[in-house]
N, C-alpha and C positions, 0 to 999 in steps of 0.2 A: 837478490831480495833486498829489500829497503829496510835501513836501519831501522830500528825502534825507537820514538820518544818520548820522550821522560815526563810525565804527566804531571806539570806543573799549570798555575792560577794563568800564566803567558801562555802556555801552549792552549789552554782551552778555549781562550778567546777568538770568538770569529772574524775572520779578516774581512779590511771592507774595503779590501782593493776593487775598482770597478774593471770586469773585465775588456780586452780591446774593443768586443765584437760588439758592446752592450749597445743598443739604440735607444733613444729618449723616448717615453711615455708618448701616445699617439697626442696632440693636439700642446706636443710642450716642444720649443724651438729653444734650442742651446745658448746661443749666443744674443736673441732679442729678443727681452719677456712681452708677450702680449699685450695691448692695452685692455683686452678683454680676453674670456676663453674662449678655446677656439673647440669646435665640434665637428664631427665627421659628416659629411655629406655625400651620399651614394648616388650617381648618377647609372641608367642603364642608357648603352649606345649600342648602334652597329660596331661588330667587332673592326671593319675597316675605320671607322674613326677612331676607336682607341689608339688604334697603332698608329695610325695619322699624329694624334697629338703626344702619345709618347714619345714619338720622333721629333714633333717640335719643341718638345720641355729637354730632350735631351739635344737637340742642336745648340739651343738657347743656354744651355747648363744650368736648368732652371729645373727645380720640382713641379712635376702635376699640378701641383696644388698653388704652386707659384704661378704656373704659366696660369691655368683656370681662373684665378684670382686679375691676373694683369689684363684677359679679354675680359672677364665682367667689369671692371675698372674702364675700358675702353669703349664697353660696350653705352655703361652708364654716362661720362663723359659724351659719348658722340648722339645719345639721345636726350642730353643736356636735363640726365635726371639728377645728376649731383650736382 
C-alpha cells in the first residue's frame, strides 16, 4: 500500500510535466512554426492507393502529409503553375 501524503500548498499543485506519449495538436509541427495555419484536409481513395502511398511516405521517412504536400509541389512545378 502507498504511503500517505501530507497535504500541503506543494503537494496540491498540479504537475505539468508533459507526458512521453503526448503528440502535438493536429495542424501544429514542433520544431517549424508555420508561416500560416495549417488545416486538415480529408481525401477519399481506393483502399489500394492508400496503402500505395503509405508505403511511399514511409520508404521516404516522410509523413503523409509530407510526401502529399511534395507531389502537389511537383505536380504545381511540372504544370508551371507556380
Amino acid at each position: 500500500m502507498p504511503k500517505a501524503t501530507v497535504l500541503t500548498s506543494e503537494a496540491l499543485v498540479p504537475s505539468l510535466a508533459k507526458p512521453a506519449a503526448a503528440t502535438p495538436p493536429r495542424g501544429v509541427r514542433e520544431n517549424t512554426p508555420p508561416a500560416e495555419p495549417i488545416q486538415p484536409l480529408q481525401l477519399r481513395l481506393p483502399r489500394s492507393k492508400i496503402k500505395a502511398i503509405k508505403v511511399a511516405a514511409a520508404e521516404g521517412e516522410k509523413t503523409i502529409s509530407d510526401l502529399m504536400l511534395a507531389c502537389f509541389e511537383a505536380y504545381m512545378k511540372a504544370t508551371k503553375h507556380a
